[in-house]
C-alpha positions in Angstrom: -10.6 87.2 33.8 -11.0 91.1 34.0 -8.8 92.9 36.3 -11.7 95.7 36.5 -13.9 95.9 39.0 -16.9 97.0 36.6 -16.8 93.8 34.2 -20.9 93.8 34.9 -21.1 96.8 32.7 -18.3 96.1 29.7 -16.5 99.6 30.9 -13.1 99.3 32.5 -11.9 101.4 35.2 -10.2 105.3 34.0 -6.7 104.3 35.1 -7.4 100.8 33.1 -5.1 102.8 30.2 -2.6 104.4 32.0 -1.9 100.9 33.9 -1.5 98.8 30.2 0.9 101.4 29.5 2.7 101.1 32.6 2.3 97.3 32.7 3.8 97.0 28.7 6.8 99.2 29.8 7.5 97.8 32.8 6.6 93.9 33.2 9.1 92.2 32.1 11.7 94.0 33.9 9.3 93.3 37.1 9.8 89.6 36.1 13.7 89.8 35.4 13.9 90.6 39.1 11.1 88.4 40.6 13.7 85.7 38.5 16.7 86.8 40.0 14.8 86.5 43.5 13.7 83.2 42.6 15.6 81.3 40.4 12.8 79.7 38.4 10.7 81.7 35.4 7.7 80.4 36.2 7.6 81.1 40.0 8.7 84.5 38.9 6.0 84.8 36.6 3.4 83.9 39.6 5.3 86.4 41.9 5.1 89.4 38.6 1.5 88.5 38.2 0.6 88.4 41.9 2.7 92.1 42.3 0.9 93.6 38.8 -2.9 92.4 40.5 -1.7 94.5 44.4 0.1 97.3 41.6 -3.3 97.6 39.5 -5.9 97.4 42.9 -3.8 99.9 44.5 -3.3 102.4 41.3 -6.3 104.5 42.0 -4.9 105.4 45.4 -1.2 106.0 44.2 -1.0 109.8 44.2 2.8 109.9 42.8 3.2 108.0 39.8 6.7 109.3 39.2 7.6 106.6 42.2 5.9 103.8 40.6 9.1 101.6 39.5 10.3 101.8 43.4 6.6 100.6 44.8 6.5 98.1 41.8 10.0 96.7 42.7 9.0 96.5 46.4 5.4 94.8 45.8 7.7 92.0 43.8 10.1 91.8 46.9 7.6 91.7 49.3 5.5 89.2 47.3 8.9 87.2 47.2 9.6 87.2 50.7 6.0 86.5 51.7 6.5 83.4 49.5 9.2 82.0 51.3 7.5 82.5 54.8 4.6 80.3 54.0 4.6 76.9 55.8 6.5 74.2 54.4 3.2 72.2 53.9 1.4 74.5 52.4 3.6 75.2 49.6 4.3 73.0 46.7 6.6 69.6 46.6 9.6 70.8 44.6 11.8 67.7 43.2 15.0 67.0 41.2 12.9 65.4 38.2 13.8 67.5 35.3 10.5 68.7 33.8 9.2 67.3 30.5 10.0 70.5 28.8 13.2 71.9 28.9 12.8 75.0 30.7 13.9 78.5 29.2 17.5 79.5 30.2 19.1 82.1 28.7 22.4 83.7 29.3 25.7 82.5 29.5 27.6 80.3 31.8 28.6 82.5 33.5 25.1 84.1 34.2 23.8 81.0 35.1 26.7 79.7 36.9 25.6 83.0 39.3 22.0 82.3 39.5 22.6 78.8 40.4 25.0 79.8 43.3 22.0 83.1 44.0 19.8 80.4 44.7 21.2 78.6 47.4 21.3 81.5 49.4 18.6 82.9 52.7 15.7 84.7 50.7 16.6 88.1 52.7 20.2 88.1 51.4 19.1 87.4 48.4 16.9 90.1 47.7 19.9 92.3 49.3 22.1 90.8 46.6 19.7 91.1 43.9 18.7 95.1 45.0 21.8 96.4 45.4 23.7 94.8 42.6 21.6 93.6 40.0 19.0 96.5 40.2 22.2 98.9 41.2 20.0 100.2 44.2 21.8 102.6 47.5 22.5 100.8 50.7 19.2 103.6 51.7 17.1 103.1 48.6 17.0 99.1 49.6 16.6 99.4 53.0 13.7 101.6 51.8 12.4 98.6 49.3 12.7 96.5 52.7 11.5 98.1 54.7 14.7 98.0 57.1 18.0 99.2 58.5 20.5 100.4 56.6 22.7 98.2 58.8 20.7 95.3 58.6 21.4 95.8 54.4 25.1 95.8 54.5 25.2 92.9 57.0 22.6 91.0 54.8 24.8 92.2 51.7 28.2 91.1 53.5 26.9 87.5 54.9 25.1 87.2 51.5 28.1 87.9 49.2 30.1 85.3 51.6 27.8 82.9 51.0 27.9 83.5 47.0 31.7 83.3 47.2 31.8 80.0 49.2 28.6 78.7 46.7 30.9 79.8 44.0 34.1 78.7 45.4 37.2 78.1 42.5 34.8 80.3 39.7 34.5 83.4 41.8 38.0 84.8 40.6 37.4 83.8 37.2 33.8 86.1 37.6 35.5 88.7 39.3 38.7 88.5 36.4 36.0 88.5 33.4 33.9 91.3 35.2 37.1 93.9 35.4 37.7 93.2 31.6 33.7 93.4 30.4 34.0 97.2 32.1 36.4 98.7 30.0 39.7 96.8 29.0 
């Protein structure tokens, strides 16, 4: 299937060039964070693919491309949040089966230690947590990305990173002991 609204004629659209480009630069840091959001690669996938499709039908009317990573990021946050706001019957039956194929984890166990804990937390706090410390984002830049107070960000950051500590509970020190030697000692 053909992103390009002139498939009839075998031509793709003028930006159809500048968009691969961004999209090879730029994807699969787009799905890093749709991961971090969600916990699960191939819901993250879904979410990167859904944010590229709104990304590529709204390129022609982007007049500042040097803002593109910003829109990008908040096209996958949005597309995130609007996830979660679905009703419960409409979305799929998630279960504790394992899957027949292992599924792709990466990082150490640490990392994964964190996502695990990252996932039990409110979708809003969340993509607080995920902004302003994984993506190293301004109190203002991700109130920006949501589209909120910068208020309502630190109190989502401060009831989010209680919830991670308590989710955490006897490895947080050990995270927060390993983290002050990884920057520098």
């Amino acid at each position: 299937m053909s992103l390009s609204r002139s498939s009839k004629t075998g031509t793709g659209s003028p930006w159809d060039g500048e968009f691969a480009r961004y999209f090879d630069e730029r994807a699969h840091s787009l799905r890093a964070t749709a991961y971090l959001l969600c916990g699960d690669w191939h819901q993250a996938e879904d979410i990167t693919q859904a944010a590229l499709l709104k990304l590529y039908l709204a390129w022609p009317r982007l007049s500042r491309h040097d803002a593109l990573d910003g829109y990008a990021r908040k096209i996958v946050l949005r597309t995130f949040l609007s996830e979660h706001r679905r009703v419960w019957r409409k979305r799929e039956k998630l279960t504790d089966a394992l899957p027949d194929v292992p599924s792709e984890t990466s990082g150490t166990e640490q990392e994964m230690l964190v996502r695990h804990a990252l996932s039990g937390i409110a979708p809003k706090q969340r993509a607080v947590l995920v902004l302003r410390y994984f993506e190293d984002l301004s109190v203002e830049e991700t109130a920006a990305a949501l589209g909120c107070s910068t208020g309502n960000v630190k109190s989502q950051g401060a009831r989010g990173l209680a919830t991670l500590r308590k989710r955490l509970g006897p490895h947080f020190s050990e995270l927060a002991l390993s983290g002050a030697h990884d920057d520098g000692r």
